[in-house]
C-alpha positions as CSV (number, residue, x, y, z in Angstrom):
1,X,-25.4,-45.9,-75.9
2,X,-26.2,-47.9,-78.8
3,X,-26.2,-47.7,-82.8
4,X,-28.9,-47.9,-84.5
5,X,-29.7,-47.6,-87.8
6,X,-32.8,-49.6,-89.2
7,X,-32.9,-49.2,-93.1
8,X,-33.0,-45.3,-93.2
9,X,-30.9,-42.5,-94.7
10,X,-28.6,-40.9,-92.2
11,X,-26.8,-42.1,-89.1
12,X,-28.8,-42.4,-85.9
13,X,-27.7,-43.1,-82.5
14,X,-29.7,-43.7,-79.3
15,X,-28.5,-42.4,-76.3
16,X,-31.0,-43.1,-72.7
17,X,-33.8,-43.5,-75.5
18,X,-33.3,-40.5,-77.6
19,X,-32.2,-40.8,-81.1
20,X,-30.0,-38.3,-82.1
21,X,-29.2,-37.8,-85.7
22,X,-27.5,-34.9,-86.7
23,X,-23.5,-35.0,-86.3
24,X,-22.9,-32.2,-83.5
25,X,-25.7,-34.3,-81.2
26,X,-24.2,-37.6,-81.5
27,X,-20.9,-36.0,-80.7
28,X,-22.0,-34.0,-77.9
29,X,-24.1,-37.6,-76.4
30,X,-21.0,-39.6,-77.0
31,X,-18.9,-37.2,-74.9
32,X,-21.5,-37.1,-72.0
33,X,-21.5,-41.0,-72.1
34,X,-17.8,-41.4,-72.0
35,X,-17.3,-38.1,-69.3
36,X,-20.2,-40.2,-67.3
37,X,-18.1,-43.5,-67.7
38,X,-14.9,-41.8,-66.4
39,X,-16.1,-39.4,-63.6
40,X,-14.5,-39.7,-60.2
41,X,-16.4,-42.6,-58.7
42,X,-15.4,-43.6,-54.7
43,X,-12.9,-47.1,-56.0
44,X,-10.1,-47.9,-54.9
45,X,-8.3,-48.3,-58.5
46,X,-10.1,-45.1,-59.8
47,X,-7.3,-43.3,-62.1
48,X,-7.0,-39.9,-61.6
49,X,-4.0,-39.9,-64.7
50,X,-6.6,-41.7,-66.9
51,X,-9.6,-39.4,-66.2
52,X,-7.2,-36.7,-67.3
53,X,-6.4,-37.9,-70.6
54,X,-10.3,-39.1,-71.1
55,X,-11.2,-35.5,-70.2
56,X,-8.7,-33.6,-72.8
57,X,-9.7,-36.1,-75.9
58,X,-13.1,-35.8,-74.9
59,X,-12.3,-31.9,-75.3
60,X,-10.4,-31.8,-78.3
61,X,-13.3,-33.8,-80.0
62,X,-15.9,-31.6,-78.9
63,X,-13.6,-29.0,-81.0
64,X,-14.1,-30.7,-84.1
């Protein structure tokens, strides 16, 4: 994920090299990265109590 915004009108964000510029997108990629970043992963300190709370945010933003 990464912001990018080179002298035009409008917020863009680049997600796996897409740009995504309308406000539902960029939410919607933002969620994906973070549920990516905080999916079950075979670790021995993977939180199960963390990827709960990630998970409902991540929810309650989609919402919005």
């Amino acid at each position: 994920m990464s912001v990018y915004n080179k002298n035009s009108t409008g917020p863009r964000i680049v997600f796996v090299s897409t740009v995504y510029r309308d406000r539902r997108a960029i939410t919607q990629q933002r969620g994906e990265y973070f549920k990516n970043l905080y999916s079950p992963a075979n670790c021995a300190h993977y939180d199960d109590n963390w990827y709960g709370y990630v998970i409902n945010n991540v929810n309650e933003r989609k919402e919005h």
